[in-house]
Backbone as ProteinMPNN parsed JSONL, in Angstrom:
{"seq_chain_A": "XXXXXXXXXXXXXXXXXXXXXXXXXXXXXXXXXXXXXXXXXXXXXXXXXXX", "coords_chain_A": {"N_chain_A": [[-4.692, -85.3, -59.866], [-2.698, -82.462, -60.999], [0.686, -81.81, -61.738], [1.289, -79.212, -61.704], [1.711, -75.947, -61.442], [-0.51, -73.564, -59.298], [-1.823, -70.61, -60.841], [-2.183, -67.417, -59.215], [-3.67, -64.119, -58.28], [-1.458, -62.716, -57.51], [0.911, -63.776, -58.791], [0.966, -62.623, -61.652], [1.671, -60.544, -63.663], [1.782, -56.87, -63.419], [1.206, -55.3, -65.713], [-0.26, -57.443, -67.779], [-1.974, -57.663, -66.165], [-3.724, -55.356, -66.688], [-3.615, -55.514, -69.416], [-5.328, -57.735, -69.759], [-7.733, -56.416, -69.336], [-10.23, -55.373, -71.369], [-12.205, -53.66, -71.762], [-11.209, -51.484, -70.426], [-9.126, -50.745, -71.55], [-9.791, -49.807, -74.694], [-11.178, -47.984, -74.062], [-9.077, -46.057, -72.199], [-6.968, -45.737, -74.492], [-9.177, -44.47, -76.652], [-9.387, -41.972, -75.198], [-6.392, -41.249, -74.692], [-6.445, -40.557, -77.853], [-8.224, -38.747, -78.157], [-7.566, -37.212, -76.773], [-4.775, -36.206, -77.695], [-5.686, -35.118, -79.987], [-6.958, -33.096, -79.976], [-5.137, -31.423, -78.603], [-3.251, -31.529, -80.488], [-4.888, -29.724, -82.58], [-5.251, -27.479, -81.122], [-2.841, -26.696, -80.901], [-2.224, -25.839, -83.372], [-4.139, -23.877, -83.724], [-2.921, -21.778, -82.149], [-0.389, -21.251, -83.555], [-1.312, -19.944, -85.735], [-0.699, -17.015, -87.708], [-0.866, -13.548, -86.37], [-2.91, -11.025, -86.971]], "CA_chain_A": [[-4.109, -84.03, -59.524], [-1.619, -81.943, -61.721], [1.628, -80.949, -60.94], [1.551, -77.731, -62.559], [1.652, -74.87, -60.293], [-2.263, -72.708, -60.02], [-1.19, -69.129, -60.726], [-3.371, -66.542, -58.534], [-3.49, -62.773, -58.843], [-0.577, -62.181, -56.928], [1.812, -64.125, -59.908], [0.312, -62.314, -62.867], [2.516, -59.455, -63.587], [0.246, -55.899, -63.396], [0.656, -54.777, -66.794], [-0.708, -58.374, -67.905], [-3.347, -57.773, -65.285], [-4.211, -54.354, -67.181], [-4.029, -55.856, -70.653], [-6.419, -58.222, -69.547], [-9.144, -55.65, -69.311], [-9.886, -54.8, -72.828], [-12.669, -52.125, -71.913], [-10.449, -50.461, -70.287], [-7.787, -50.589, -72.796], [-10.274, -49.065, -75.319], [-11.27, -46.0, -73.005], [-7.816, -45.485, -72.735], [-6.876, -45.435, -75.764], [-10.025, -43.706, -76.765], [-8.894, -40.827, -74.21], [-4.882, -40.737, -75.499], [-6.646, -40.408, -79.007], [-9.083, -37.648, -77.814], [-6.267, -35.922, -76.072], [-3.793, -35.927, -78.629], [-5.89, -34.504, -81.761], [-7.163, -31.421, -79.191], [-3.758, -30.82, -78.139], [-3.019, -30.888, -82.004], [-5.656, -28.837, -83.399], [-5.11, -25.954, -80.234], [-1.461, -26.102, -81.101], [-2.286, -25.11, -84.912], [-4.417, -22.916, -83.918], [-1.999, -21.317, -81.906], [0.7, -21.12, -84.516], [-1.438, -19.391, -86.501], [-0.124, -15.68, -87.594], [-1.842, -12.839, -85.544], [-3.156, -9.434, -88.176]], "C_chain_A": [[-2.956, -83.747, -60.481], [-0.718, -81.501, -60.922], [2.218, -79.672, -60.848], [1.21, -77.123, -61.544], [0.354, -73.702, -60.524], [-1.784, -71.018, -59.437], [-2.368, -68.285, -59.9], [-2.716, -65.245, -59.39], [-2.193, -62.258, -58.726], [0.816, -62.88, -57.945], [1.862, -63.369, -61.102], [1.136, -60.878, -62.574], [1.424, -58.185, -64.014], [0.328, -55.046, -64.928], [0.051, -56.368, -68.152], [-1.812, -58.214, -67.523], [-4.247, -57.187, -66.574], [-4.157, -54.83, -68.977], [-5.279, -56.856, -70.717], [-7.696, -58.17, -70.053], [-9.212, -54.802, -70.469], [-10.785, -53.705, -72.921], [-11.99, -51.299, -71.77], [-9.619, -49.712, -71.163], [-8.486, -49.725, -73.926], [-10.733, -47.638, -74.542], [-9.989, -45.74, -73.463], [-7.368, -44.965, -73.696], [-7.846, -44.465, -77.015], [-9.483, -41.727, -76.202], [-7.517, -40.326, -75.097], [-5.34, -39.674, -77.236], [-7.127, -38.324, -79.025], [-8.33, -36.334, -77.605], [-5.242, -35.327, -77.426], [-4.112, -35.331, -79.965], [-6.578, -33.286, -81.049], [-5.962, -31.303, -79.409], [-3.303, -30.234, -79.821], [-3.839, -29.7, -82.812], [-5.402, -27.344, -82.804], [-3.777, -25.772, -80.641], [-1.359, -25.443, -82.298], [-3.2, -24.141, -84.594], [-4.172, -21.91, -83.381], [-0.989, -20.631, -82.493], [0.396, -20.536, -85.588], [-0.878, -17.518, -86.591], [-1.308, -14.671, -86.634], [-2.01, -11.763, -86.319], [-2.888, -8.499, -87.256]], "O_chain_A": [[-2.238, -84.695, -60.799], [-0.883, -80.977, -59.821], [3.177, -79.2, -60.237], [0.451, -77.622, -60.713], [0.193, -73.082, -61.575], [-1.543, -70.493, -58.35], [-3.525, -68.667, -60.073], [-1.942, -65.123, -60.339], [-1.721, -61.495, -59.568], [1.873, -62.299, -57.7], [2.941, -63.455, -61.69], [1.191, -60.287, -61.495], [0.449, -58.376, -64.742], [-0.524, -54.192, -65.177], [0.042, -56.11, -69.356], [-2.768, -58.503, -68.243], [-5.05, -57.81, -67.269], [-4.919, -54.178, -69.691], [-6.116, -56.779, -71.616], [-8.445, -58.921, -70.677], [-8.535, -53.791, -70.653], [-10.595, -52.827, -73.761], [-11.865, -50.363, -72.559], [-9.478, -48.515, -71.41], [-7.779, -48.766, -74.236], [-10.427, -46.46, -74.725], [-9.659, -45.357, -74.585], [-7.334, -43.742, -73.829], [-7.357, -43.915, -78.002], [-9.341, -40.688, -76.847], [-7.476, -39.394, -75.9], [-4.846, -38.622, -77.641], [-6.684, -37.291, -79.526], [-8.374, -35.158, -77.968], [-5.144, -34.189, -77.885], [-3.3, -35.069, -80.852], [-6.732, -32.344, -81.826], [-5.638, -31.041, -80.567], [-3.108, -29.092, -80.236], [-3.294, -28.902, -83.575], [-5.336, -26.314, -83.477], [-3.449, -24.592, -80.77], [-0.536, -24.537, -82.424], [-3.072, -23.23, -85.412], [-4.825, -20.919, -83.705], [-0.651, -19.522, -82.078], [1.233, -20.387, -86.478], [-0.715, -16.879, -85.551], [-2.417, -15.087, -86.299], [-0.884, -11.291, -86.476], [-2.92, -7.307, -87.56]]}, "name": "protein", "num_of_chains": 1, "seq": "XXXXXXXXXXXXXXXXXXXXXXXXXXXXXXXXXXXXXXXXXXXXXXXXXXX"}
């Protein structure tokens, strides 16, 4: 037997948890990406002059 202490879920701090899960992490990040070059492209084409 070890004397080391057996970590469960309830030790594991929750953005540890969530790095964990690396599909997720790509969605995510997928999504932020997705989001953020709309948002950019509608804002330029926004800012464009009006005739």
């Amino acid at each position: 037997m070890s004397n080391e202490p057996t970590r469960d879920a309830a030790d594991t701090p929750a953005m540890q948890r969530l790095y964990d899960r690396i599909w997720l992490l790509a969605v995510a990040a997928f999504v932020f990406f997705l989001v953020a070059y709309v948002g950019w492209g509608l804002l330029d084409l926004l800012s464009l002059p009006v005739r």
